[in-house]
GUTOR-306453 format. One record per residue (C-alpha): x, z, y negated; residue number from 1. Coordinates in steps of 0.1 Angstrom, whole numbers, plus 5000, padded with zeros to 4 digits. Last residue first. Layout:
// GUTOR-306453
R    c1    c3    c2  num
R     X     Z     Y  NUM
...
This chain:
// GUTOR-306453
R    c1    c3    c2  num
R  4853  4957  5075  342
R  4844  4924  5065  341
R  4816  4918  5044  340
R  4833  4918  5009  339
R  4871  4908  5007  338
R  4865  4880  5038  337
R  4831  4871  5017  336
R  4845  4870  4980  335
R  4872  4846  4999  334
R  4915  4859  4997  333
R  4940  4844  4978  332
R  4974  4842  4984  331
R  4983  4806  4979  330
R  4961  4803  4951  329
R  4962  4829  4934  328
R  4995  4828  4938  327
R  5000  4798  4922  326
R  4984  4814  4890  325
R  5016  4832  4888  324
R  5037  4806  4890  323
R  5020  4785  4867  322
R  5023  4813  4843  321
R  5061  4818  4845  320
R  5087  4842  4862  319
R  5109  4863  4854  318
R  5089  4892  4835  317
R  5111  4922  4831  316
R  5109  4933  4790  315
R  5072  4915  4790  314
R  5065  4942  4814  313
R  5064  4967  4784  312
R  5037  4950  4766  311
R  5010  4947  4798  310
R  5026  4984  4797  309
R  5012  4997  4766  308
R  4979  4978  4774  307
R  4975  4995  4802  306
R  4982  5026  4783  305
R  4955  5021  4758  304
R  4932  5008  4781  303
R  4928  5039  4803  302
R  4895  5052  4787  301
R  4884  5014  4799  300
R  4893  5024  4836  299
R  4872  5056  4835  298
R  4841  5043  4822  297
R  4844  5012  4850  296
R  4853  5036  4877  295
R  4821  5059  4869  294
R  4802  5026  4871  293
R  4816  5020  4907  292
R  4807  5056  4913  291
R  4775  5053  4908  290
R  4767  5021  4926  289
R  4779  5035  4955  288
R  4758  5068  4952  287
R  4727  5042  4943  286
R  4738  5023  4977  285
R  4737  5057  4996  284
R  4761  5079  5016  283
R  4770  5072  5053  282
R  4750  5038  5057  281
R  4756  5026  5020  280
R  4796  5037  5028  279
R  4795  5014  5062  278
R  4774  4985  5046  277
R  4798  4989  5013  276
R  4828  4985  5034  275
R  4812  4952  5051  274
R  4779  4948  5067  273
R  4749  4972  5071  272
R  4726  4948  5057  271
R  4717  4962  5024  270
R  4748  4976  5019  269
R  4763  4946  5027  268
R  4740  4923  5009  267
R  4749  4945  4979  266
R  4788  4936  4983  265
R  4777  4899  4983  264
R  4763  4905  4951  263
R  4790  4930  4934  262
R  4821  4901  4951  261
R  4803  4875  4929  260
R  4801  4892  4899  259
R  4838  4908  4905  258
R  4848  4869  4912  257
R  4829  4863  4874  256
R  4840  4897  4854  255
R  4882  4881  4867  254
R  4874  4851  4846  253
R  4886  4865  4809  252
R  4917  4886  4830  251
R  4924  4849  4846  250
R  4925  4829  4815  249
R  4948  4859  4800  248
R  4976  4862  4825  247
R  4968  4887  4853  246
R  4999  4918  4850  245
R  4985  4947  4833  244
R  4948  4944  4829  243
R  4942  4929  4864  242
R  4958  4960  4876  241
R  4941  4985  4855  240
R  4909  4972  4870  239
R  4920  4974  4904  238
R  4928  5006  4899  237
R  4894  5016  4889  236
R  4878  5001  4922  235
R  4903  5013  4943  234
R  4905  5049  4934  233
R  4862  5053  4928  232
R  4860  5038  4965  231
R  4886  5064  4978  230
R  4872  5094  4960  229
R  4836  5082  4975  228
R  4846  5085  5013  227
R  4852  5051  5032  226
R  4877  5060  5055  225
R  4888  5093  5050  224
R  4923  5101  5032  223
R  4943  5116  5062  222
R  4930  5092  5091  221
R  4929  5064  5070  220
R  4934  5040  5097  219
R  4953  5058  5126  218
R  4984  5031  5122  217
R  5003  5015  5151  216
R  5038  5003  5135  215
R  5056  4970  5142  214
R  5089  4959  5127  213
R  5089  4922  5150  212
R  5065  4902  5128  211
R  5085  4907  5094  210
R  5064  4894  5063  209
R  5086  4884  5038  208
R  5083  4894  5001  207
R  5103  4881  4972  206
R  5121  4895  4939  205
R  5113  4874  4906  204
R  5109  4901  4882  203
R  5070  4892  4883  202
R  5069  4893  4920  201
R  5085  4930  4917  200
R  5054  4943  4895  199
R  5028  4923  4912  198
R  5039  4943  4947  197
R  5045  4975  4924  196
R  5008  4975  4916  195
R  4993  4963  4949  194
R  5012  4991  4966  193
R  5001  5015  4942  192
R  4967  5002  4947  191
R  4954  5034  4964  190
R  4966  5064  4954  189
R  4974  5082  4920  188
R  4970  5052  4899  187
R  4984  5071  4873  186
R  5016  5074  4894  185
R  5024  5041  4885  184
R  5050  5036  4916  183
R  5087  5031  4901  182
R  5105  5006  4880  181
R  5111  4970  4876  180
R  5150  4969  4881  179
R  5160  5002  4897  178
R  5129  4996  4917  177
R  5142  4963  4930  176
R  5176  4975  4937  175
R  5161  5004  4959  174
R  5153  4974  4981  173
R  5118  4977  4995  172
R  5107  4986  5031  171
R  5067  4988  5043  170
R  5049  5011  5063  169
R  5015  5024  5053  168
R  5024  5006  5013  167
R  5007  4977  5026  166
R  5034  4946  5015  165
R  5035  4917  4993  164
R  5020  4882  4985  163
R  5028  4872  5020  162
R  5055  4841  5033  161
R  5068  4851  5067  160
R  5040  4826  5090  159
R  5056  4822  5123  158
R  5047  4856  5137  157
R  5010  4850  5117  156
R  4991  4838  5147  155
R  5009  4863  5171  154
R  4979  4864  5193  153
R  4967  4897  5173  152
R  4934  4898  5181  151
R  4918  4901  5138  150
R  4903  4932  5123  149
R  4926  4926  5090  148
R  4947  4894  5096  147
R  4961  4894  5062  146
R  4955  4931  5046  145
R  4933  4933  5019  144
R  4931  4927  4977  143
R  4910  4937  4948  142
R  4930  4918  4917  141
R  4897  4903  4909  140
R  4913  4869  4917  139
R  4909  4884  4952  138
R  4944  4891  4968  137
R  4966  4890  5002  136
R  4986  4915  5021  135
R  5012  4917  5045  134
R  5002  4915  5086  133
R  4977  4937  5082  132
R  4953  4961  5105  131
R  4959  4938  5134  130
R  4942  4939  5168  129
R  4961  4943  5200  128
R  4970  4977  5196  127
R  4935  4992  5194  126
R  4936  5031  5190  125
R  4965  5029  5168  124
R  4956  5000  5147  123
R  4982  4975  5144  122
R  5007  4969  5113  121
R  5031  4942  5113  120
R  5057  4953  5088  119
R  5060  4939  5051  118
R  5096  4935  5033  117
R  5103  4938  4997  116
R  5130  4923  4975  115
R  5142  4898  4988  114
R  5175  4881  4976  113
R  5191  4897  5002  112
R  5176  4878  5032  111
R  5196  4885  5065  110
R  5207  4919  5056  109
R  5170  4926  5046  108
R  5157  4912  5078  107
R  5181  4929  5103  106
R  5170  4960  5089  105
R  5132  4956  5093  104
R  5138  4948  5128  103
R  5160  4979  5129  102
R  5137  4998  5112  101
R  5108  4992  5133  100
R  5122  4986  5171   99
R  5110  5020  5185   98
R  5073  5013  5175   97
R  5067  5035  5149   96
R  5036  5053  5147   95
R  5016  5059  5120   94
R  4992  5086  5106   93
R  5018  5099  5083   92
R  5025  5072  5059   91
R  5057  5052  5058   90
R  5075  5040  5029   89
R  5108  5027  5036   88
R  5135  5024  5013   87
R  5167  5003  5016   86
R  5201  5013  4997   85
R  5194  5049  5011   84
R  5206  5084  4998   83
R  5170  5087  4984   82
R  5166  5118  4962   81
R  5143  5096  4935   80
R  5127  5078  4962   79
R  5112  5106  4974   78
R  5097  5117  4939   77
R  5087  5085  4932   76
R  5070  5075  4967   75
R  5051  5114  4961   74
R  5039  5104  4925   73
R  5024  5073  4937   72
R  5007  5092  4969   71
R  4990  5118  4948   70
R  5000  5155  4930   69
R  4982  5171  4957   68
R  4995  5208  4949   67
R  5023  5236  4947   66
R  5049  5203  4955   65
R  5074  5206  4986   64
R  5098  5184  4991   63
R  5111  5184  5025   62
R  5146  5171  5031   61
R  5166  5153  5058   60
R  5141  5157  5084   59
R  5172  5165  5115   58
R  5149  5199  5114   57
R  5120  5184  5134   56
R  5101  5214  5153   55
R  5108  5244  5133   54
R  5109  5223  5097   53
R  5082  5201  5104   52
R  5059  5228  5115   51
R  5066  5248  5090   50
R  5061  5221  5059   49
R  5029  5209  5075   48
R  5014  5245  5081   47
R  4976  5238  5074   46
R  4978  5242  5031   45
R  4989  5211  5022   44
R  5001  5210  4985   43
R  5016  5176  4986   42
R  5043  5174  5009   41
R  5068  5149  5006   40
R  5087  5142  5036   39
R  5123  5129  5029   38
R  5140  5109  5061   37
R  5173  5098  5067   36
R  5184  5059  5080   35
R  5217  5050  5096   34
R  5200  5052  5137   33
R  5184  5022  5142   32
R  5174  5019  5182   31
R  5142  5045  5165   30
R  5134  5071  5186   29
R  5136  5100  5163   28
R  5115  5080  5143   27
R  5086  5078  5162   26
R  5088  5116  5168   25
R  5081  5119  5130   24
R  5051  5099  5133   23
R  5037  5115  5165   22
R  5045  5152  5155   21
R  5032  5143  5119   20
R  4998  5137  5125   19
R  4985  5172  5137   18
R  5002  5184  5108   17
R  4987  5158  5079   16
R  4975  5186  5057   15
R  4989  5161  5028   14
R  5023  5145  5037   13
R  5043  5115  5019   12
R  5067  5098  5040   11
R  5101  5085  5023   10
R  5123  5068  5050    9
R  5156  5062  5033    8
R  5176  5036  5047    7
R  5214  5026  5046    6
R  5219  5065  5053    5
R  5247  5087  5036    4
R  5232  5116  5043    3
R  5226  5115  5077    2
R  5200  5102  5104    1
């Protein structure tokens, strides 16, 4: 933990006090001991940037921003002060098994030609079932964590090859966004993983899935789990996505998976299943429904500037259309396994 660290862990922070102790003390016990850590705090207002500094003052740096500026713009502004060659994004309801970085480490030095590296991530509460393993996609550029709700017998340990990582706890070569950029802080949160994933795949850089850097995550303990801000987040950033980087055949057939997804999420609601069962159950289906139209109205405002960088990607695109549609295939995801599971 100095300042000339091989990796930068960058956590970004809203009101997340009573998470921090365990995170932060995660880290302190790492076996790896060449990283630093930047906490970005987003406007909380319960004491997050006192208590970190009186009870964890090795944190490299605290940045502190007068409001919630998002979880894009909180990445950027950490990895803009990052000493490290290797950054890891970490959210603050995780824990770090004591193995993480090193694991993670080990992998980059023993694969340099990849770009992003995803941790095996277990749910806090239940550490023998997997939260994601690396993520996977719905030709509607929705996408979920491989393995999501499923005993982890170690049925992906042998299985490195994933689209790209969740951005809970993750490590990217600062190379790769020297090369293709930072988050897209429009997004603001949500997607922003799924963004820069596409992003670095297009440029050519990798992702390997690394079974042995584990982390136990409190599943959206900071954001809510299936509060109307996050379903408006995901829903219109997927939208931007498939604008930006799905080659034309797929953007005109990406209305017909959302079709699909739309009926099956309806079942859901109407049967308790799924995301929308749990939101339908908490909130309404005509609320849900609501903000999903609000999402579209929004997204389409945004056209302009997708379009804009749909353009500017053009200047770092590596790799060719049958590649790309290969990963819909290879890293696809089911209508029902993105609609009715939780």
């Amino acid at each position: 933990m100095n300042g000339t660290a091989r990796i930068s862990v960058i956590i970004p922070n809203i009101n997340g006090r009573d998470l921090l102790s365990d995170c932060l003390s995660s880290l302190e016990e790492q076996t790896f001991k060449d990283f630093e850590v930047v906490v970005v705090d987003n406007g909380s207002s319960d004491g997050s940037v006192a208590f970190i500094r009186q009870q964890f003052p090795w944190v490299r740096r605290i940045i502190e921003n007068p409001a919630n500026y998002g979880f894009a713009r909180a990445c950027n502004q950490g990895i803009e002060v990052a000493n490290g060659e290797l950054i890891a994004l970490l959210n603050n309801d995780t824990v770090a098994d004591r193995s993480w970085l090193a694991e993670l480490f080990k992998a980059a030095q023993a694969h340099p030609q990849i770009g992003m590296f995803a941790s095996k991530t277990l749910f806090y509460d239940r550490r023998d079932v997997i939260d994601t393993t690396g993520h996977l996609i719905y030709p509607d550029g929705l996408n979920r964590g491989r393995g999501r709700m499923e005993v982890d017998h170690g049925q992906y340990d042998d299985k490195p090859d994933v689209f790209f990582p969740s951005g809970c706890a993750a490590l990217y070569r600062k190379a790769m966004f020297d090369d293709i950029g930072f988050f897209d802080e429009s997004h603001f949160a949500y997607g922003d993983d799924t963004d820069i994933g596409i992003r670095g795949r297009l440029a050519g850089w990798g992702c390997l899935f690394v079974p042995g850097a584990i982390v136990y995550h409190k599943y959206s303990a900071t954001t809510g789990e299936y509060s109307p801000r996050k379903v408006y987040l995901v829903e219109r950033n997927r939208i931007w996505i498939v604008w930006k980087y799905f080659p034309p055949r797929m953007i005109m057939l990406s209305p017909f998976y959302s079709f699909i997804r739309y009926v099956l999420q309806a079942y859901g609601a109407v049967t308790r299943r799924g995301a929308a069962g749990r939101f339908a159950s908490k909130y309404s289906t005509l609320k849900l429904t609501a903000i999903v139209l609000r999402a579209y109205i929004d997204a389409f405002r945004g056209l302009p500037r997708v379009l804009a960088e749909r353009r500017r990607m053009r200047t770092i695109r590596r790799v060719s259309d049958s590649e790309i549609y290969s990963w819909f295939r290879t890293y696809r995801l089911s209508a029902s396994e993105i609609s009715l599971k939780l």
